[in-house]
NUZA-603771 format. One record per residue (C-alpha): z, y, x; residue in one letter. Coordinates in steps of 0.05 Angstrom, whole numbers, plus 32768, in hexadecimal, padded with zeros to 4 digits. Layout:
REM residues N
ZYXa/...
This chain:
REM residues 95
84307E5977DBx/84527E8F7800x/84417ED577FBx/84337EFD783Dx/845A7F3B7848x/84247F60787Bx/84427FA2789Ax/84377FE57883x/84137FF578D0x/83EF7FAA78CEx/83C97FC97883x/83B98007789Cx/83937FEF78E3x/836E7FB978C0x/83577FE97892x/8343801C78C3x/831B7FE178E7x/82F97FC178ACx/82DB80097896x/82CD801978E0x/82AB7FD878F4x/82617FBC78EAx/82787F7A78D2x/82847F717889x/82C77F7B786Dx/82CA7F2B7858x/82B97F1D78A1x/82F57F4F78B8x/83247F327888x/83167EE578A1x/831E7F0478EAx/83617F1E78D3x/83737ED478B0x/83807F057871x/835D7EFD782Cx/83207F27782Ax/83397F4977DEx/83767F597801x/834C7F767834x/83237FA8780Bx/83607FC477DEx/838A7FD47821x/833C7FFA7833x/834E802277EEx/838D80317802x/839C803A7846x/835680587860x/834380997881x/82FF809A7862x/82E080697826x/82C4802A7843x/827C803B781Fx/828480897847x/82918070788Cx/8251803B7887x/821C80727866x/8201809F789Ex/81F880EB787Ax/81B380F6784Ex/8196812F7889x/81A480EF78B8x/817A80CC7897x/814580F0788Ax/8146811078D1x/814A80BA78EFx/810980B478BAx/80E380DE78CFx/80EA80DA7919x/80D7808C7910x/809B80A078EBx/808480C9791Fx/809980987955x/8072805C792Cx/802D808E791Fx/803280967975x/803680417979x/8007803E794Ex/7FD88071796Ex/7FEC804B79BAx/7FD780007999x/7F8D801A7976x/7F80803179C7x/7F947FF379E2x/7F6D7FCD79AFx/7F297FFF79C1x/7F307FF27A0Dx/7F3F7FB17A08x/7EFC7FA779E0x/7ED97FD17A12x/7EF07FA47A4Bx/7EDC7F757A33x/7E957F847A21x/7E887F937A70x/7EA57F4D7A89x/7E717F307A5Bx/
């Protein structure tokens, strides 16, 4: 079997895309047509930021994102328990 030779620019941009996209470097790599190991040590070596950096929003993100969904989820919960009470009381006067 015949070894590749890949270019030096062809490395570096799929290693820039596979730590900047949502898809999964394996998915990237069979996108390429290039071997999924190969993939992930031209990651190591030729990009900007580690693969595992540029996929984990910051910990103050996080925590900021949390608690903004619990208040968001105590207000849904709050709007569904009224709905539930009027829709009881509605339907004790049609009776």
């Amino acid at each position: 079997m015949k070894k590749k030779n890949y270019t030096l620019e062809f490395k570096q941009s799929s290693a820039k895309l596979a730590a900047e996209s949502d898809q999964t470097v394996s998915q990237t790599a069979k996108d390429l047509g290039i071997n999924g190991n190969t993939l992930h040590t031209w990651i190591k070596k030729y990009a900007s930021k580690p693969l595992l950096n540029a996929k984990q929003p910051a910990t103050d993100s996080l925590y900021e994102e949390n608690k903004r969904l619990k208040k968001e989820n105590a207000l849904l919960k709050q709007e569904r328990d009224i709905l539930k009470k009027a829709t009881a009381y509605f339907a004790k006067e049609i009776q």
